[in-house]
C-alpha positions in Angstrom: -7.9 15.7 -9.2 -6.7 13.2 -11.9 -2.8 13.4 -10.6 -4.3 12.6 -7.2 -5.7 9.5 -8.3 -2.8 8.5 -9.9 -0.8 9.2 -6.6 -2.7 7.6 -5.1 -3.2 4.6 -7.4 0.5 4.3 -7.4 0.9 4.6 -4.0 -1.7 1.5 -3.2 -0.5 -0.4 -6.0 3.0 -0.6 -4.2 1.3 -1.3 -0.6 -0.3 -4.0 -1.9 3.1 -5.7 -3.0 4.4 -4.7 0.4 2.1 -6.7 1.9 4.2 -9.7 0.5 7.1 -9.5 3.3 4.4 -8.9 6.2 4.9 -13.0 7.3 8.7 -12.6 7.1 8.4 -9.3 8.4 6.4 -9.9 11.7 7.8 -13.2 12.1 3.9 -15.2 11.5 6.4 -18.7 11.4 6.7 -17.9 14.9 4.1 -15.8 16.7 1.3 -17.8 14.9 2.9 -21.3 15.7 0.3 -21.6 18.8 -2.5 -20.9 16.9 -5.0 -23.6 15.3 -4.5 -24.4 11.3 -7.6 -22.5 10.5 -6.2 -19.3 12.2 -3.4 -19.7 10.8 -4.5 -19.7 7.1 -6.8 -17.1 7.7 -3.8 -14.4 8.6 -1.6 -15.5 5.6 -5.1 -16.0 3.0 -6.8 -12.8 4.3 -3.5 -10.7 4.1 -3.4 -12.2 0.9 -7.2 -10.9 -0.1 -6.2 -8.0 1.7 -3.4 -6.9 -0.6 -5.0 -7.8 -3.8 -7.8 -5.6 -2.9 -5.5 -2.8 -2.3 -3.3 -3.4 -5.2 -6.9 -3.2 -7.6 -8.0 -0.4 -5.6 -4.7 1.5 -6.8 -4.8 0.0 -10.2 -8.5 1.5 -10.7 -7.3 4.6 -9.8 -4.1 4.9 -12.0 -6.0 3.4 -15.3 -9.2 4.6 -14.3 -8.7 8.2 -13.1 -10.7 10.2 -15.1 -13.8 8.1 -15.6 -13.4 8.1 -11.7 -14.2 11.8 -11.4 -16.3 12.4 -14.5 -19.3 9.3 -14.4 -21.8 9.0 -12.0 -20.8 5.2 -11.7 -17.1 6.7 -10.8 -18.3 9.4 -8.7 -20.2 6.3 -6.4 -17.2 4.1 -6.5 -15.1 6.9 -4.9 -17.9 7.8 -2.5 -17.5 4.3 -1.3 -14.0 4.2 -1.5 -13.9 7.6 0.6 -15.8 5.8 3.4 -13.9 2.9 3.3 -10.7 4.7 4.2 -12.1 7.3 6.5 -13.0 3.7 8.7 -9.1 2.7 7.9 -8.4 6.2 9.3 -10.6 5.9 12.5 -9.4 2.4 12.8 -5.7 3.7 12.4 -6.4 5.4 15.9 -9.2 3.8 17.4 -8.0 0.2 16.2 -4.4 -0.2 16.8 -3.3 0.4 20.9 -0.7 3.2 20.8 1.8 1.1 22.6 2.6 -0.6 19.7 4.2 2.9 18.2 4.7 5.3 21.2 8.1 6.0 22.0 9.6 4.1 19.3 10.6 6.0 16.3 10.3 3.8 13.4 6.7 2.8 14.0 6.0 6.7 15.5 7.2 7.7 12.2 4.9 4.8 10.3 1.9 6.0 12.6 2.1 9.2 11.3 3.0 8.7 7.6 -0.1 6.1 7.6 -2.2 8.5 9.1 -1.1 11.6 6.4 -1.9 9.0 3.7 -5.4 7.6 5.1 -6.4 11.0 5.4 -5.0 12.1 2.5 -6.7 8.9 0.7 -10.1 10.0 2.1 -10.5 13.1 1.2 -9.4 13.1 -2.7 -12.4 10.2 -2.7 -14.6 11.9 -0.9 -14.2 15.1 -2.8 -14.4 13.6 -5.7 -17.8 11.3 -4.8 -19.6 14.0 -3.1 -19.0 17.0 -5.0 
């Protein structure tokens, strides 16, 4: 269960960097010009929140792996970290209209890799804070 956590803590440590190029990326110069100031700053500042959060997330996994799955203060941490990303999962389907990735293969191929990994994600924490 240790490697997983490292995966895994790996694997949201680099998400959270990715998360710099999403204004470039989806063009927010642009498609957030008609928006108000305050709307504005709250895509780029919560993005920003957003991917620190991730990247710590993945950091406490990778330097914190085994205390993770061995204290009861670990085993809590990952319970809630379990339920946070089974929402991210539900949301990944629920969340997100499918015409956004349906019959286009890049973001078809995104859905599903996200999807693997949420669920993935979920159940390594809630294994590990519910066993």
């Amino acid at each position: 269960m240790e490697l997983h956590l490292k995966i895994i803590g790996i694997s949201l440590m680099i998400l959270g960097c990715i998360h710099i190029i999403f204004p470039k990326y989806f063009d927010w110069k642009k498609e957030l010009s008609s928006l108000s100031l305050i709307n504005r700053q709250v895509m780029y500042i919560h993005t920003f929140f957003i991917a620190l959060i991730v990247f710590l997330m993945g950091w406490l996994c990778f330097t914190e792996a085994r205390e993770l799955i061995t204290t009861s203060l670990g085993k809590k941490v990952a319970a809630g970290l379990g339920i946070f990303w089974v929402v991210r999962l539900i949301f990944q389907f629920f969340g997100y209209s499918s015409e956004l990735w349906k019959g286009k293969a890049f973001e078809t191929i995104v859905h599903i890799i996200f999807s693997i990994f949420w669920t993935y994600i979920s159940l390594v924490f809630l294994w590990i804070g519910f066993q």
